[in-house]
Structure formats: C-alpha cells, structure tokens
Residue, then its C-alpha position, 0 to 999 in steps of 0.5 A: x430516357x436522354x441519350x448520352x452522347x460523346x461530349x457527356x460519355x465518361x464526363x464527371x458530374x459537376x460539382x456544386x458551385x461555391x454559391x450553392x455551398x455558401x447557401x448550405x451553411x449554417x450561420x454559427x454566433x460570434x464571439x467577442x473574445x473566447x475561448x471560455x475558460x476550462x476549469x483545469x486553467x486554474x490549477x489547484x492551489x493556485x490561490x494559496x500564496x502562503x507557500x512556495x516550493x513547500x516553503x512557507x512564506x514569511x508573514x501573517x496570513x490573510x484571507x481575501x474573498x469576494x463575490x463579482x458580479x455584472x451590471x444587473x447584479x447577477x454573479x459571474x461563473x468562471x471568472x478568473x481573478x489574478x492577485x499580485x503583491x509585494x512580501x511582508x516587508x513590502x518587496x516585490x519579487x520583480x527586477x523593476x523593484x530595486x529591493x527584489x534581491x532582498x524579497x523573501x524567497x519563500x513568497x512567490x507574490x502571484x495567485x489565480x482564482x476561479x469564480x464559482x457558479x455564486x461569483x465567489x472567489x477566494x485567496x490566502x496570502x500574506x499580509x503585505x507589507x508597504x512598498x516605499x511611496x505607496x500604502x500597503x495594497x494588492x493588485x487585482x486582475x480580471x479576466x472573462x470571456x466577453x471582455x475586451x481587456x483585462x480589467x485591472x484595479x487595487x485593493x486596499x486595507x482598511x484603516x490604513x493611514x496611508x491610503x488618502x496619500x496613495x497615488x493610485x488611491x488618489x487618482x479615484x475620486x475621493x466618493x469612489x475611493x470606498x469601492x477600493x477599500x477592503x472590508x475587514x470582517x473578522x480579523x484578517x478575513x477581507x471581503x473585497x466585492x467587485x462589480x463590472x458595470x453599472x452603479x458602484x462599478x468598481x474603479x479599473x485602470x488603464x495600466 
C-alpha cells in the first residue's frame, strides 16, 4: 500500500483535464437552420383570411391549396407557407401603399399554413382585386428547417389578361411563367403546387 505523505495528506484529487473531457463527449449533428417548426407555431384559423375580428371580409371567397415537395418529388411535412394580398378592390393594407386608408377593414390580407405529412397545405381568402400597375396575384412564402432563406414566389390566376404584362410575371422566362399560374379546378378552387428544386422548380425571388 503506498504511503501518504505531507505534500498528498489532505490534497484534493485532480480533476480531469480538458482534453480528457473533450475525449468523453459525444459529437452531436449539425443543423443548418433549426429549430424545426412546433405545430402550435400555426395557430388555428391562421389560413382563414375571409374574417378578421369576427368581421367578414369583403369579397368572393376562394380556396387555394397545393401540395410542396422536394427535388426528388417526395412532400414535404410541416412546411410553413405564408400568403400575403391585397383586399378586393386591390389594396393592400400597408402604409407603402397609398390607398392603405381606403383597405377594407374587415381584411387582414396575411395568413399561415402548415404542410401535412402529404405536403399538402390549404387557405380561404378572398379574391384579390388588382393592385394599379400589377395583374391580380398573391404573394407566397416558404419557410423550412434546412433552408437558408426564406423562399419567396407569386401566384398568379389563371385567365387573366394582365398577367403577360405583369412586371414580376415578366421577370420569368416566358417557358417558366406557367410554374406561377394557378390552375383553376372547380370554380374558385385553385391548385398552386410548389416544388423546391429540381425539374419545374418553382420560380423564387430574391426580394
């Protein structure tokens, strides 16, 4: 047995330096952009735009659903798609637009949308009117665990005149501007699909 002597009698024991420590822990993934989205992050009703304050918005109302998916075509669960428009007479409700005094009160114009375990996602709003210089559209964007940015695009409808003269519409080549066209299929029920990456990626915006 080894004998203590004065300069060990009393002495603490050492603790682990830092490289022994370092060598005990476990080496956990690394996310790009986290975290992943709760469910409770989109409240219910938040893709309801027809009502604000128990008021009804002005207005036909419309549906607008789709599914998002990735490159290879699989859908994307608890995405969150955001839309944002102007009211029926084509107003947003925003100070940069010099109507916004004139907006229907009633209309909020901003909703939020979580994609089920198909990808699908889902919205009732009213039919846009057109804002002065632009085609009658909606604003969509994207948000998901893994990507950089916010990913930001335009809907349009289809059979309208306006949309071939529509600055953002115009800003796509003319054999992509189909990917930004709504598909009608029953009346005001509009399918706007949107794919991440890949063949017929959907046209996104820097701004």
């Amino acid at each position: 047995m080894k004998k203590r002597t004065a300069a060990t009698r009393g002495k603490p024991a050492r603790k682990p330096g830092k490289s022994a420590a370092r060598q005990r822990l476990v080496p956990t993934g690394e996310a790009t952009i986290g975290p992943f989205f709760p469910p409770r992050y989109v409240d219910a009703g938040a893709n309801d735009l027809t009502q604000f304050d128990d008021h009804k918005a002005a207005g036909e109302v419309i549906e607008i659903f789709g599914v998002v998916r990735q490159e290879d075509g699989a859908p994307l669960d608890n995405l969150v798609v955001e839309i944002w428009q102007a009211d029926a007479k084509g107003i947003y409700r925003h100070p940069a637009d010099p109507r916004h005094r004139e907006a229907d009160s009633r209309f909020f114009g901003w909703g939020r949308a979580a994609t089920d375990r198909e990808g699908r996602y889902a919205f009732r709003t009213i039919r846009p009117g057109a804002p002065r210089g632009r085609a009658r559209h909606i604003n969509v964007m994207v948000m998901f665990s893994g990507l950089m940015r916010i990913l930001k695009t335009t809907m349009f409808f289809t059979g309208e005149g306006a949309n071939e003269a529509d600055p953002v519409c115009k800003a796509v080549p003319k054999a992509r501007r189909h990917l930004l066209v709504a598909r009608e299929e029953a009346h005001g029920r509009y399918r706007f699909d949107l794919k991440l990456r890949g063949e017929h990626e959907t046209p996104f915006f820097d701004d």
